[in-house]
Structure formats: C-alpha cells, structure tokens
N, CA, C and O of each residue as an XYZ file, in Angstrom:
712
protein
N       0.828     -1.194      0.000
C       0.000      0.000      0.000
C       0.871      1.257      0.000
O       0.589      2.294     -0.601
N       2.001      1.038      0.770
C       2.809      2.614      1.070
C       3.883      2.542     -0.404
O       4.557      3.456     -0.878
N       3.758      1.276     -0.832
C       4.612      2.245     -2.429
C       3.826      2.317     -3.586
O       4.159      2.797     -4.669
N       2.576      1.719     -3.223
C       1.391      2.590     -4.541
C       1.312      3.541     -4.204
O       1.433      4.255     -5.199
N       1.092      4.460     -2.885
C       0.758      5.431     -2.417
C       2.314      6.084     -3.324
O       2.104      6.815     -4.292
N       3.942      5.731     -2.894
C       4.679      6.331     -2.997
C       4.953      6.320     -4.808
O       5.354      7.268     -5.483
N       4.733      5.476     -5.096
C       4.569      5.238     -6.724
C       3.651      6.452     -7.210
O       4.071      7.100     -8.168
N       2.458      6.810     -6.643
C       1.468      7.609     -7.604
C       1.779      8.803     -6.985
O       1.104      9.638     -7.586
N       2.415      9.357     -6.128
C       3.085     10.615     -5.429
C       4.186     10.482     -6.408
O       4.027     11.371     -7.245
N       5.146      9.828     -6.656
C       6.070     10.127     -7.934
C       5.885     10.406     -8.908
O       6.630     11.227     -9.443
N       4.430      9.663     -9.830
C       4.233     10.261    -11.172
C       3.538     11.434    -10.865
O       3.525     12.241    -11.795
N       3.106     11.690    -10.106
C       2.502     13.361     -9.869
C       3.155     14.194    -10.163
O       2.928     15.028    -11.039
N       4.482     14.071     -9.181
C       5.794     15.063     -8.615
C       6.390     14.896    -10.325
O       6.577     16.050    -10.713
N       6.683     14.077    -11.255
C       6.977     14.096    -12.647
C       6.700     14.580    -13.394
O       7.443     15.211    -14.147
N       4.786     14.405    -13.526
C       4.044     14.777    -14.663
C       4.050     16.700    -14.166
O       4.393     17.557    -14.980
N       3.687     16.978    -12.986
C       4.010     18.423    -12.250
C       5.399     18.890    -12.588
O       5.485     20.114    -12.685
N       6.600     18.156    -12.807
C       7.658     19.107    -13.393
C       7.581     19.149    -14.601
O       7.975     20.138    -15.218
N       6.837     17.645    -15.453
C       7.064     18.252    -16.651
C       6.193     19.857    -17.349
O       6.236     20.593    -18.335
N       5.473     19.702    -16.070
C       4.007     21.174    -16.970
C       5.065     22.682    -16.468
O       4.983     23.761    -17.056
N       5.857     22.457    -15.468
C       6.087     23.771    -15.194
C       7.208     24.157    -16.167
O       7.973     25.085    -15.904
N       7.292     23.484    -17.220
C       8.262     24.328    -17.983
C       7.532     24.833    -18.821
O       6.315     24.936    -18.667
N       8.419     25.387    -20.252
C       7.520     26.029    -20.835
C       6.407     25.458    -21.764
O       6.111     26.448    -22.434
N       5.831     24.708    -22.076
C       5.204     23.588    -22.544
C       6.443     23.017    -23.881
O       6.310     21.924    -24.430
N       7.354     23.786    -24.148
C       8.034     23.208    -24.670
C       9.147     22.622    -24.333
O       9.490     23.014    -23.218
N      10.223     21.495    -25.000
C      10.740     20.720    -24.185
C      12.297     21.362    -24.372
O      12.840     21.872    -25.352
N      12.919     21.032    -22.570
C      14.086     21.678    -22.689
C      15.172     20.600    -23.515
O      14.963     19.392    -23.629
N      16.571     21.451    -24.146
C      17.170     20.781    -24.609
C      18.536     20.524    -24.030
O      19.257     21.398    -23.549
N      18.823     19.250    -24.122
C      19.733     17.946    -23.271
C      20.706     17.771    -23.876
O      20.337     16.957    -24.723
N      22.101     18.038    -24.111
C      22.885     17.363    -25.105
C      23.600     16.100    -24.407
O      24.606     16.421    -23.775
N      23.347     15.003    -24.397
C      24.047     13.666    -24.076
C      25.476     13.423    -23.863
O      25.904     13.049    -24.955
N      26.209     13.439    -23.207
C      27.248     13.628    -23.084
C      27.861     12.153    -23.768
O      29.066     11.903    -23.739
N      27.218     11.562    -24.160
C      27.607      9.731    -24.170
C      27.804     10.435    -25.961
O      28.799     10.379    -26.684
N      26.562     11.006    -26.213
C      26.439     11.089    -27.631
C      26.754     11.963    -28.572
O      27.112     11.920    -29.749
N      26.500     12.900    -27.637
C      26.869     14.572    -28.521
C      25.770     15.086    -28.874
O      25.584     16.272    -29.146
N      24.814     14.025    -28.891
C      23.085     14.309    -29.713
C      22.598     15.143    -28.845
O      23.169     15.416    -27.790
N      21.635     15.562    -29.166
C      20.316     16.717    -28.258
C      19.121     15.726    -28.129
O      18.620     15.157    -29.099
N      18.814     15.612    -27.165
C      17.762     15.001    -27.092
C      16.708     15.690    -26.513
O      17.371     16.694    -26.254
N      15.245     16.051    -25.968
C      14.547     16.652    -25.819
C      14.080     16.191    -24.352
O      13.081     15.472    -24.302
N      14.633     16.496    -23.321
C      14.052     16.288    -21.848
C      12.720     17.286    -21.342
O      13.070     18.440    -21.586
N      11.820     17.286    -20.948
C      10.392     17.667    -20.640
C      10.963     18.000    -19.297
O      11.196     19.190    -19.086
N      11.194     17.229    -18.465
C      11.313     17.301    -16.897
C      12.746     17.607    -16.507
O      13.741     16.908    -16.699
N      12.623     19.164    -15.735
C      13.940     19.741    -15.512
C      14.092     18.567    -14.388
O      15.319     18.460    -14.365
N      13.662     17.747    -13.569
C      14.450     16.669    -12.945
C      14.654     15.434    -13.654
O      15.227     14.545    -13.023
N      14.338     15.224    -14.715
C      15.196     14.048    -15.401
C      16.450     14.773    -16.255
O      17.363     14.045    -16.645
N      16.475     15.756    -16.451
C      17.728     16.380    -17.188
C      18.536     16.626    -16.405
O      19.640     16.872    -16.891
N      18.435     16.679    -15.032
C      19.434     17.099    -14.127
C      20.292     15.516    -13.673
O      21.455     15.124    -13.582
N      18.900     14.957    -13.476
C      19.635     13.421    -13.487
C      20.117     13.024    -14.463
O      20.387     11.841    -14.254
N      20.419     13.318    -15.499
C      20.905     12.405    -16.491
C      22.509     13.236    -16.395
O      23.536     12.559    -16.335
N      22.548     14.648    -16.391
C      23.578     15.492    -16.488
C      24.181     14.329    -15.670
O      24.890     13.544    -16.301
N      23.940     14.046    -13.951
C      24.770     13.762    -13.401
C      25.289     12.310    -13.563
O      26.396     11.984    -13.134
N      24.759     11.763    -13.964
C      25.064     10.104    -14.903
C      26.002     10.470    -15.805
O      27.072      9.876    -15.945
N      25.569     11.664    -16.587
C      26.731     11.921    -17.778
C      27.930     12.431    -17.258
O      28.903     12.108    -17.940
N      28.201     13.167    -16.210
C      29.350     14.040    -15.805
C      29.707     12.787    -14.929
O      30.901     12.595    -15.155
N      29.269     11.848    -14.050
C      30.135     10.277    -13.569
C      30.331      9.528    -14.284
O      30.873      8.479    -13.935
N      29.954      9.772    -15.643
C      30.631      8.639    -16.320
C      31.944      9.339    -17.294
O      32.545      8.696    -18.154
N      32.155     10.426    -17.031
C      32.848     10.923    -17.536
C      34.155     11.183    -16.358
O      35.139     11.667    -16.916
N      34.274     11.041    -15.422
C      34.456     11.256    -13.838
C      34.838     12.434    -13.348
O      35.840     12.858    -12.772
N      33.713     12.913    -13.738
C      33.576     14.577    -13.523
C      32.840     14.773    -12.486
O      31.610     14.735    -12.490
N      33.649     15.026    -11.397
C      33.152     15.298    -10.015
C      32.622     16.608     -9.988
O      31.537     16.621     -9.405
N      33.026     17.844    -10.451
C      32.580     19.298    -10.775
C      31.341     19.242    -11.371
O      30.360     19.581    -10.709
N      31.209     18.846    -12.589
C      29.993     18.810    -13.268
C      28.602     18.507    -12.648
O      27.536     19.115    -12.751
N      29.086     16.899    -11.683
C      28.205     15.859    -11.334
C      27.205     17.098     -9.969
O      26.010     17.355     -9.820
N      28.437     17.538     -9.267
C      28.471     18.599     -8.493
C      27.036     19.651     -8.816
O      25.970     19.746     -8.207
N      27.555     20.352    -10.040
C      26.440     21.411    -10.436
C      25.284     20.703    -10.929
O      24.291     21.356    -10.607
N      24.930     19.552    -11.631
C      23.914     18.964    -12.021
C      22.657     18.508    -10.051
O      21.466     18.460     -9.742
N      23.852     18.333     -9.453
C      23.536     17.758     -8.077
C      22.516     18.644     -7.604
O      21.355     18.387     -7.285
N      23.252     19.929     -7.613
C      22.893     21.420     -7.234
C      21.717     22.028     -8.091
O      20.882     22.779     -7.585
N      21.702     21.699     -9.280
C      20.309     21.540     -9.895
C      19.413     20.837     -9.956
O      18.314     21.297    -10.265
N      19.604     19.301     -9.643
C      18.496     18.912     -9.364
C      17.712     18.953     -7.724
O      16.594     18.581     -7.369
N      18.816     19.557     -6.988
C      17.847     19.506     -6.061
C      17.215     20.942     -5.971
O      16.267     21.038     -5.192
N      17.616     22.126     -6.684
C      16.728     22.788     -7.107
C      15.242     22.724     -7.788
O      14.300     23.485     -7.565
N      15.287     21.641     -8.651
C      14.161     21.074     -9.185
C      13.282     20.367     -8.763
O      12.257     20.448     -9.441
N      13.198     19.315     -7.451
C      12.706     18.782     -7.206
C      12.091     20.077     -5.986
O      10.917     20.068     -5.614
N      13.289     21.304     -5.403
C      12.382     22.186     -4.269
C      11.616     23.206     -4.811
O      10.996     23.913     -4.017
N      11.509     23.480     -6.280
C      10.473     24.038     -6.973
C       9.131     23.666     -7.256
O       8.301     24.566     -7.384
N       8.819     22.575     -7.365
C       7.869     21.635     -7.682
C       6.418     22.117     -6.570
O       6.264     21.836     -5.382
N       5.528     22.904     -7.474
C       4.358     23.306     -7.102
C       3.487     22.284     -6.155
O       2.559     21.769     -6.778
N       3.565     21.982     -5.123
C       3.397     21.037     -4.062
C       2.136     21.457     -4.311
O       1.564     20.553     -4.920
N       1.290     22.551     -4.110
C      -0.823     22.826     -4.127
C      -1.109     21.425     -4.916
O      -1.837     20.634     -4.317
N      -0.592     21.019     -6.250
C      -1.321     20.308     -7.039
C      -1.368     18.836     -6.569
O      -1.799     17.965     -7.324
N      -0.861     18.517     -5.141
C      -0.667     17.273     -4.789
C      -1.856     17.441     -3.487
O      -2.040     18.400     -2.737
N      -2.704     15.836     -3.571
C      -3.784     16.166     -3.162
C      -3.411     15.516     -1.308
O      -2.569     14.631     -1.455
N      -3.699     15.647      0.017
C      -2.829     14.931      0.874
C      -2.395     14.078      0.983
O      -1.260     14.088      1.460
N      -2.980     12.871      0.636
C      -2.456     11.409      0.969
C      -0.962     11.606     -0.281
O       0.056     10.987      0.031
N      -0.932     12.312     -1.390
C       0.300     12.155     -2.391
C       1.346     13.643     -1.493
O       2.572     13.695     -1.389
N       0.542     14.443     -1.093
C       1.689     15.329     -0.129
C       2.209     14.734      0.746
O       3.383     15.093      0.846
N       1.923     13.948      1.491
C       2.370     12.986      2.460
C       3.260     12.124      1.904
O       4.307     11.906      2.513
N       3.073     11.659      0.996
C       3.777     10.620      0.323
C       5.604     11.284     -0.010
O       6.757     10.891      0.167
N       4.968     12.355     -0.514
C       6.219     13.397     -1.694
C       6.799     13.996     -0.415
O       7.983     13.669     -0.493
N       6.679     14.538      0.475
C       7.158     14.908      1.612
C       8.445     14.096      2.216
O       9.430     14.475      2.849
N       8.038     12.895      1.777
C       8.873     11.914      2.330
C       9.865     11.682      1.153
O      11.029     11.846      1.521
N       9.761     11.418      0.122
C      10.330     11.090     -1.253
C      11.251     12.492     -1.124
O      12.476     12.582     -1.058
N      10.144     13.649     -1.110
C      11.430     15.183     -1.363
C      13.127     14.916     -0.268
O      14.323     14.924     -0.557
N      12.600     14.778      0.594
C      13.888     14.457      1.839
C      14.877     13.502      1.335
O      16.100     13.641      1.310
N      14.191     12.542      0.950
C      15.300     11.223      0.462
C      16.054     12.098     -0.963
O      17.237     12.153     -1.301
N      14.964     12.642     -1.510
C      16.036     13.031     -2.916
C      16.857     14.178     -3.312
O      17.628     14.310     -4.263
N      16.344     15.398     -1.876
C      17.196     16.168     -1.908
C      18.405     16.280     -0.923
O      19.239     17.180     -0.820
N      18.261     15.085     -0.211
C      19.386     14.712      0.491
C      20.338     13.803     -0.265
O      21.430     13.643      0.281
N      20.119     13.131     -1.502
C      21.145     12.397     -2.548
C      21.597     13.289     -3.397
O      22.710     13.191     -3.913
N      20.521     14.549     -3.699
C      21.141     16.025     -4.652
C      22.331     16.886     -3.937
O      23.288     17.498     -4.410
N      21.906     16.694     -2.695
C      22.943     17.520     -1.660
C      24.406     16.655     -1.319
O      25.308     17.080     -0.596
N      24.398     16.057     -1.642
C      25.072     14.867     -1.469
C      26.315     14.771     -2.466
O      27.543     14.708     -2.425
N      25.157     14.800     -3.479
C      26.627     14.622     -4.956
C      26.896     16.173     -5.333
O      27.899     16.418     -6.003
N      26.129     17.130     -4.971
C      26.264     18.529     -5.351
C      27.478     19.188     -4.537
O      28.254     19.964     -5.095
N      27.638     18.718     -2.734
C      28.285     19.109     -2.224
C      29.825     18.094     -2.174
O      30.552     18.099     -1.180
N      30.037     17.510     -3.060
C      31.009     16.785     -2.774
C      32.033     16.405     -4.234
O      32.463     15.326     -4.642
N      32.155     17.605     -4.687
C      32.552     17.520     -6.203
C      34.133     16.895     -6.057
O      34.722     16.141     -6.831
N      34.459     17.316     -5.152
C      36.118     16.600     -4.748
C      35.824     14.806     -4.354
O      36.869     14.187     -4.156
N      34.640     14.059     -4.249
C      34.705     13.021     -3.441
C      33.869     12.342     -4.359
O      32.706     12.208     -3.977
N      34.184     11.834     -5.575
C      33.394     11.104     -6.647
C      32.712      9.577     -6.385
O      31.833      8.942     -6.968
N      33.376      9.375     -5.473
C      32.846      7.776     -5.227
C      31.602      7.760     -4.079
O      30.824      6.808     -4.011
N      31.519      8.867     -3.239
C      30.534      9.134     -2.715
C      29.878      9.796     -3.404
O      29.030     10.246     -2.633
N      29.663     10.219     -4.474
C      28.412     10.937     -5.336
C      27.942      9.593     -6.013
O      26.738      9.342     -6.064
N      28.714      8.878     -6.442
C      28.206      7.850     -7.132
C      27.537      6.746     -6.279
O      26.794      5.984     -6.898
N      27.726      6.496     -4.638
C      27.020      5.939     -3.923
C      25.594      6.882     -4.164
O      24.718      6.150     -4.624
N      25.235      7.950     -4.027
C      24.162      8.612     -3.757
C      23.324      8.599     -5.234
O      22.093      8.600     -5.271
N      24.184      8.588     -6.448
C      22.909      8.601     -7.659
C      22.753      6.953     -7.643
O      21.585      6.640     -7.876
N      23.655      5.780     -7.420
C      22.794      4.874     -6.918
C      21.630      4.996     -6.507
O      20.613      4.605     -7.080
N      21.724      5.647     -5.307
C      19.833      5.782     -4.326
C      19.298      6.434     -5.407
O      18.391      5.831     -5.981
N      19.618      7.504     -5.836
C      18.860      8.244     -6.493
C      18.199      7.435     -7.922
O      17.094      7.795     -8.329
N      18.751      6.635     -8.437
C      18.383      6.197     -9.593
C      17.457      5.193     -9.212
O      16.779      4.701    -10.114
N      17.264      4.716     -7.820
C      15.839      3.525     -7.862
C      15.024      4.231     -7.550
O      13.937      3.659     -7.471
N      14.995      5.647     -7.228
C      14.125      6.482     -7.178
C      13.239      7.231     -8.546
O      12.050      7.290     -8.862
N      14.303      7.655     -9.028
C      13.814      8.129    -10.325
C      13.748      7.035    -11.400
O      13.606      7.546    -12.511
N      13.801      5.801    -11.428
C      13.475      4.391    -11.851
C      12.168      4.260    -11.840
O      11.372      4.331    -12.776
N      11.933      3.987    -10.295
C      10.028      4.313    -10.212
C       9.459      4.762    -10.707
O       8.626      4.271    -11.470
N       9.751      6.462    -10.387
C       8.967      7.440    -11.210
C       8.796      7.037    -12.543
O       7.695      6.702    -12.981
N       9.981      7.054    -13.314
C       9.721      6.829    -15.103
C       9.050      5.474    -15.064
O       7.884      5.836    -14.913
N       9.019      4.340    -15.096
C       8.377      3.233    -14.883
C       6.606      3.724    -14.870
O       5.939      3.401    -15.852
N       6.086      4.321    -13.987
C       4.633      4.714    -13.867
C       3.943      6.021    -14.699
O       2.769      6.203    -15.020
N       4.886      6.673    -14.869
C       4.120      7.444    -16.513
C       4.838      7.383    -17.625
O       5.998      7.032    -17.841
N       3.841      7.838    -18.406
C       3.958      8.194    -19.668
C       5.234      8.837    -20.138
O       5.006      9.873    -20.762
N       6.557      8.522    -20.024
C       7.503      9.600    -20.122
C       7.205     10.103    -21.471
O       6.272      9.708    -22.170
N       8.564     11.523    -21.967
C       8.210     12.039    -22.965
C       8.901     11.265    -23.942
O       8.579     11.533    -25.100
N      10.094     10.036    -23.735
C      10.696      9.833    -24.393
C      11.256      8.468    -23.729
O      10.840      8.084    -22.636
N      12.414      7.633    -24.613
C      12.029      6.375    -24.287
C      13.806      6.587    -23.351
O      14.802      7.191    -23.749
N      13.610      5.893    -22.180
C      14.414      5.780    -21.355
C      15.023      4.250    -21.114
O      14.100      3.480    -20.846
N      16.258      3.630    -21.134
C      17.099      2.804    -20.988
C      17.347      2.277    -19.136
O      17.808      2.936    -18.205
N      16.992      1.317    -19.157
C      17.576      0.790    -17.521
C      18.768      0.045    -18.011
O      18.793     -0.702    -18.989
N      19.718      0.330    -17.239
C      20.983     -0.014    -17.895
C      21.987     -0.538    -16.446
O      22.517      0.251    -15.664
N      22.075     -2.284    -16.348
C      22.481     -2.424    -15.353
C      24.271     -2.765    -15.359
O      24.975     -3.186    -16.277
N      24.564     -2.450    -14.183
C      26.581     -2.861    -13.855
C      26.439     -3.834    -12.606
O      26.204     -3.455    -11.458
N      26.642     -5.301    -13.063
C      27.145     -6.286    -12.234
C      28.107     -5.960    -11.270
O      28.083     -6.481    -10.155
N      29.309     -4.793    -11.749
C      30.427     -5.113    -10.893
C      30.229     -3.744    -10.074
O      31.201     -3.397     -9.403
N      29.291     -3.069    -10.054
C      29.177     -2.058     -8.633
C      28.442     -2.359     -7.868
O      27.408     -2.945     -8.189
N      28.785     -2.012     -6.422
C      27.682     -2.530     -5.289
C      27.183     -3.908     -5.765
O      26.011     -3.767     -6.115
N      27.483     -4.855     -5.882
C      25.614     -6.401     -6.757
C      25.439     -5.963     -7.547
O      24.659     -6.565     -8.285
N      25.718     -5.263     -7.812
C      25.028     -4.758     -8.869
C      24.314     -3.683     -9.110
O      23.360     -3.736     -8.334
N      24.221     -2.364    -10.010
C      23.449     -0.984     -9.684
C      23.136     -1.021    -11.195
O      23.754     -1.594    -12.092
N      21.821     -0.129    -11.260
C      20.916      0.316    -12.570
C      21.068      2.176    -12.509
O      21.312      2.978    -11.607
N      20.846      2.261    -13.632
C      20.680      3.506    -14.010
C      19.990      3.735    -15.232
O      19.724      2.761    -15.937
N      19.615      5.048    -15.636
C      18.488      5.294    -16.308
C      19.459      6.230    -17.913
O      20.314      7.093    -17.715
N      19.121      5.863    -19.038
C      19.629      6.809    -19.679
C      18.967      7.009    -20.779
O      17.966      6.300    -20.867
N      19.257      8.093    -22.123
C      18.435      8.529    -22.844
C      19.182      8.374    -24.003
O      19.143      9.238    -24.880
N      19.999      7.166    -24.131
C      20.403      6.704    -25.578
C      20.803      5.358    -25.058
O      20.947      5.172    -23.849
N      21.001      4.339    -26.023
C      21.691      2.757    -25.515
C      22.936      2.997    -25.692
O      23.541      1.974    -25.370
N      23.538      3.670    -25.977
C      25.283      3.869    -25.460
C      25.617      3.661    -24.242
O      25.666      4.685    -23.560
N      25.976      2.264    -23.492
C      26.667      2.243    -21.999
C      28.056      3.167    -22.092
O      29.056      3.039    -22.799
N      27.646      4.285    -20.944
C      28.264      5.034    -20.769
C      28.607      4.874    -18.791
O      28.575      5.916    -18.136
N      28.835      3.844    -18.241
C      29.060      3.746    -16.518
C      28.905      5.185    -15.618
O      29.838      5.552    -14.904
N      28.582      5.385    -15.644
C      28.717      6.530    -14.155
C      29.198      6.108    -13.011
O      29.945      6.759    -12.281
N      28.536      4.327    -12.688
C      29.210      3.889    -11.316
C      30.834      3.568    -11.437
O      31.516      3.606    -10.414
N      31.362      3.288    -12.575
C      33.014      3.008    -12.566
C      33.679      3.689    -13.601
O      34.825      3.385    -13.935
N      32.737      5.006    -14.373
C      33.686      6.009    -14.917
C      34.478      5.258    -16.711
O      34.074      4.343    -17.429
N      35.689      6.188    -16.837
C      36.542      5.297    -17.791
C      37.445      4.205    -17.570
O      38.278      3.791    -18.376
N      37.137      3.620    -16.018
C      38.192      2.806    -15.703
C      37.541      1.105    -16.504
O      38.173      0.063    -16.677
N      35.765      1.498    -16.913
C      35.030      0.307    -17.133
C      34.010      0.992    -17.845
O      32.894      0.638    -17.465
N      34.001      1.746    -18.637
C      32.699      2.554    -19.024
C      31.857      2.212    -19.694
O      30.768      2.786    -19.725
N      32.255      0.842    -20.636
C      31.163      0.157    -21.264
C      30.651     -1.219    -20.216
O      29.734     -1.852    -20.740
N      30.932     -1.561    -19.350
C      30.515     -2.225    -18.207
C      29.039     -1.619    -17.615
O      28.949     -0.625    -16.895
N      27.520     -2.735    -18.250
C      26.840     -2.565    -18.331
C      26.325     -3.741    -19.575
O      27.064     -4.401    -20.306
N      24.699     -3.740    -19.523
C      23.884     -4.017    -20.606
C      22.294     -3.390    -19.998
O      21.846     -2.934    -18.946
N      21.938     -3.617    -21.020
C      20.595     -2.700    -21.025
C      19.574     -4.216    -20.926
O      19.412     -5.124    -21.742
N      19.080     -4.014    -19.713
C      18.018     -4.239    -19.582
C      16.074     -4.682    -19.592
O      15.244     -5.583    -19.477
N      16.364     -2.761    -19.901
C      14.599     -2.839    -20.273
C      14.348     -1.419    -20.835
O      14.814     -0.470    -20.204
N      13.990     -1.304    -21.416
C      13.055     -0.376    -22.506
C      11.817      0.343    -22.178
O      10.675     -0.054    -22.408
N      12.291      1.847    -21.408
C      11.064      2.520    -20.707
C      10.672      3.454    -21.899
O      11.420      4.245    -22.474
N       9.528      3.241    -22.123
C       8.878      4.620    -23.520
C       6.950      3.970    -22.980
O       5.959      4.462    -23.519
C-alpha cells in the first residue's frame, strides 16, 4: 500500500515538473552522444547530467547537475498534490534532496556521489516506470558495482557513471522505458 501510495506521489511530482516548464521541451545534449535530445522534466535532465558528468568522472559537473536537481525537485508546485500524495512526496522530497545535496556538495569526493545517484536512480526508476515519459528511457544495469546498480539513460550507449573510464562500457541494457 505505502509504495502505490509512494509510486502515484512520484508520477505526480513528474508529470508536475514536466508542466512547469515552458510547454516546450528543454534541450539535453548527451554527453555519451553529442546528440540533443529533448528532456520535458527539468528533474530528469538534471539526473541524467549527473550520470553523464560520472561517467565521464567529472566530479565538478556531477556537483552542479547535483545542485540543480535539487533545485528542481524544491520548486515543484506542491498545491497540485492532493494529501495522501503530499504525504507521500514529503517523504520522497527528503530522500532526494538529500542524494542532490550529497553529490552537489562533494565535487572533490566522486565515489561518494556515485554511492548517492545509486539511491537516487531507484528512485527516479520508479517514477519513469509509472508514466507516460516524454521519451524512451534505458535501464541499464553494472554487475560489478555494489551487486550490482541500474541507471536510467536517454540513448543505448553504456556510458558507466558507477566506474567512470576505468570500465565505461561495463553494463547491458536491460529494459526499454517509452
């Protein structure tokens, strides 16, 4: 019951960032690819930045993406969430702007940012999983971090964030979110 509850408080908190932009979609350039791709939700573009700047092992970057997404998630017009999903997101906001604060404040300490978009990515996993995203998203798992860790991306190029260029194609894809 408490992760349908926390499941349908996520696609809320999603489908609610994607409206507050401008109805048109912001643009993403992929760091894996070079391509532009079209992100809707200033918190999936912030997450992906920081996937792209750890797999690149860009602790600075990962840093400012960190620092933006937890900007994004403390913008998020909370009125449109009805209580039982404020209750829910209340709890979700803490967990995720404490993993934004986390990799944002620690641009010198890369292996602890990459523990934290771990958490962060079964988080924002959920979310995309239960709506409609705008575009088709990649679960893309690495055997050799932690058991194993997933992450979310917006081309099939394994690009690692959890082990950088030391293993960067270390990974396979999974499953096919659109």
């Amino acid at each position: 019951m408490k992760k349908s509850i926390l499941t349908m408080a996520l696609a809320t908190i999603m489908i609610s960032a994607c409206n507050q932009t401008d109805k048109k979609s912001e643009s993403n350039t992929s760091a894996n690819t070079g391509k532009s791709v079209a992100i809707k939700s200033p918190i999936m573009a912030n997450y992906l930045a920081i996937g792209d700047a750890l797999a690149n092992d860009d602790g600075a970057k990962a840093a400012d993406a960190g620092k933006a997404l937890k900007e994004s998630f403390g913008s998020l017009d909370e009125s449109k969430l009805n209580a039982e999903q404020k209750s829910a997101y209340d709890k979700i906001k803490s967990d995720a702007i404490e993993n934004a604060e986390h990799i944002g404040e620690n641009a010198d300490k890369i292996e602890h940012q990459r523990e934290h978009f771990k958490m962060l990515s079964e988080d924002i996993y959920i979310v995309t999983k239960v709506i409609d995203p705008s575009q088709k998203f990649y679960k893309i798992t690495c055997p050799m971090y932690k058991n194993g860790s997933y992450w979310l991306s917006s081309t099939k190029e394994v690009k690692n964030p959890f082990l950088g260029e030391k293993m960067d194609t270390c990974g396979t894809i999974d499953e096919t979110i659109n």
